[in-house]
N, C-alpha and C positions, 0 to 999 in steps of 0.2 A: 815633132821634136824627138831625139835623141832620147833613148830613157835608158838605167841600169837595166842591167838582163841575170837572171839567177836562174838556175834548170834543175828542176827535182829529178829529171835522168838528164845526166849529163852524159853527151854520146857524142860520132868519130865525121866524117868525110860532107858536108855540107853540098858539096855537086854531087851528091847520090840523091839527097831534099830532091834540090831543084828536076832530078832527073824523075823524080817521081814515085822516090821510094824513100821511108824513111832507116835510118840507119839503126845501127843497135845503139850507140854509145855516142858519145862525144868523147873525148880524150882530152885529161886535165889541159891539154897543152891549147886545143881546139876551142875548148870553154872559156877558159880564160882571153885569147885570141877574141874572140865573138863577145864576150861583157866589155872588153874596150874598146872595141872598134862601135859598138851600140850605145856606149854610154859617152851624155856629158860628163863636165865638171862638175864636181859637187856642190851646193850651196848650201843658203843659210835656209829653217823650215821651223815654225813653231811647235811642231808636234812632231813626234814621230810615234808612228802607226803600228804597234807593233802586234794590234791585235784588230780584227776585226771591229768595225761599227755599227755595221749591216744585220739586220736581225732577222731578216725574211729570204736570206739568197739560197737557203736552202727548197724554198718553193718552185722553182724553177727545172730542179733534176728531171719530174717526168718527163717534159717538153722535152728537154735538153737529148735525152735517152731517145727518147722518141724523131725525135727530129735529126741530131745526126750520126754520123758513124765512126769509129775507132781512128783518130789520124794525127796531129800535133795539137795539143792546147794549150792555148794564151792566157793567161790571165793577170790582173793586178791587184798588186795590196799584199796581206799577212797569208793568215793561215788559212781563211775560206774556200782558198784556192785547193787547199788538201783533202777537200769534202768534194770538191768538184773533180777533181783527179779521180779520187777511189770511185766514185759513181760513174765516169764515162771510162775510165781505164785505157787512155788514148796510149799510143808506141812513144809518144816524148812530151813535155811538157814545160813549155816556159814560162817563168812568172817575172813579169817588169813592173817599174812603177820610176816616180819622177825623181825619188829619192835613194841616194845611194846605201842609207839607213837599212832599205829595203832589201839592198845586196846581203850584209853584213846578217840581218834577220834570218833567211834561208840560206847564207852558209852555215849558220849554228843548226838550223835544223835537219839540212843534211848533215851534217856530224852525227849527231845525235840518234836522225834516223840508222844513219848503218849503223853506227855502234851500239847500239839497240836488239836484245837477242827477241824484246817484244815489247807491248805498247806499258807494261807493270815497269819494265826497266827504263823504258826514254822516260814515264813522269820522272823516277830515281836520281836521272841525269837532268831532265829540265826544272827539277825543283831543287837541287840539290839535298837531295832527302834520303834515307836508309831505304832501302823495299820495302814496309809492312811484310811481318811472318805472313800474312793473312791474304796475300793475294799470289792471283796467280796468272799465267798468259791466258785464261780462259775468262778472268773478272772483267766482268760489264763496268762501264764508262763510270757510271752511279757510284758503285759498289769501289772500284779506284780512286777516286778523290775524294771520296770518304774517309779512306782508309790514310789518305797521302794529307788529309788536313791536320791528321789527328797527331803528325809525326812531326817532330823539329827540324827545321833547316841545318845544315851543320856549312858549317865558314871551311871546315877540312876537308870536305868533300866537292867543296866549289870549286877551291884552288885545285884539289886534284883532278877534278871532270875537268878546268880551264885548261891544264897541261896536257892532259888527255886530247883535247878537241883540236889546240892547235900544232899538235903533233900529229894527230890526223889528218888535218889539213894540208897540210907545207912539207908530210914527212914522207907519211906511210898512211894509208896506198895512196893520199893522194899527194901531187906537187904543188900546188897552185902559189904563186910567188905574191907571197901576200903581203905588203907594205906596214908598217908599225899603226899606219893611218885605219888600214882595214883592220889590224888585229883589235887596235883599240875599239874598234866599232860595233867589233863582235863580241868584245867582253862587256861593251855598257847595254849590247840587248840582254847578254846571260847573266848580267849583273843584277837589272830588271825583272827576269824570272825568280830569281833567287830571293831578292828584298818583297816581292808580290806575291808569290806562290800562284795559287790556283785563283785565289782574290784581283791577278792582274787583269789590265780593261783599257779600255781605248785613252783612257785619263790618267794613266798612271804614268 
């Protein structure tokens, strides 16, 4: 079946793929092209996933490493996919799933990723939260949401990351022609992080 398509590198010319090489980029125009010509219609889903369920897929990286070599990865679902990226470090990366929820999920997280000068700043922007004075692009994972629990959400800083992300999106640097359907989709996954914080989970 048909599934949404989302790409943490989004890159250029599809018969260079097939010719045996993969390209640098996709181009907003290409990416978008390629998510609907791959994806159904939307439907109705009791849950939406927006975080991992799976508590052992990181057991799998040596194999993975071990077995194969630098080329496109597939994967589906949330963010697990982002541990499986950094560890094999493939040239392009696509993530699919049956849900269009799914799309809307990693277009926030690419926002977020570029406009991200490091991992201290995207929590700032995915929690809607101040920096902690106390951290830096060098704090460990532990030592970060520590730091990011201890801090208040702020509602001003939401709306302004919100405008932020979908000017990013639709404006500068990227175009992607996003329908009121998709915007809406992308502000109830960021809405999600925001009412959750670091406490969000496959049930929330």
């Amino acid at each position: 079946p048909k599934r949404d398509w989302s790409s943490d590198v989004c890159s250029s010319d599809l018969s260079v793929v097939h010719a045996g090489s993969t390209p640098e980029r996709l181009t907003d125009a290409e990416f978008w092209k390629l998510s609907g010509e791959m994806s159904e219609p939307g439907g109705f889903f009791r849950s939406d996933n927006l975080t991992s369920n799976e508590m052992g897929f990181q057991t799998i990286i040596p194999d993975l490493k071990r077995l194969t070599k630098p080329g496109v990865y597939m994967g589906v679902g949330p963010e697990q996919n982002f541990t499986y990226i950094a560890s094999l470090e493939p040239k392009m990366a696509f993530i699919t799933d049956i849900r269009r929820g799914n799309l809307h999920l990693h277009l926030m997280y690419k926002a977020l990723f570029e406009m991200s000068k490091d991992r201290a700043e995207f929590l700032s922007l995915l929690f809607s939260k101040p920096r902690p004075d106390s951290v830096s692009a060098t704090s460990g994972v532990a030592e970060l949401f520590a730091a990011y629990d201890a801090v208040p959400r702020s509602e001003a800083a939401r709306d302004g990351n919100w405008s932020r992300i979908v000017g990013y999106l639709t404006k500068d640097p990227h175009t992607l022609p996003l329908d009121k359907d998709d915007l809406d989709g992308i502000r109830r996954v960021y809405d999600q992080f925001y009412a959750n914080g670091s406490a969000i989970n496959y049930n929330s």
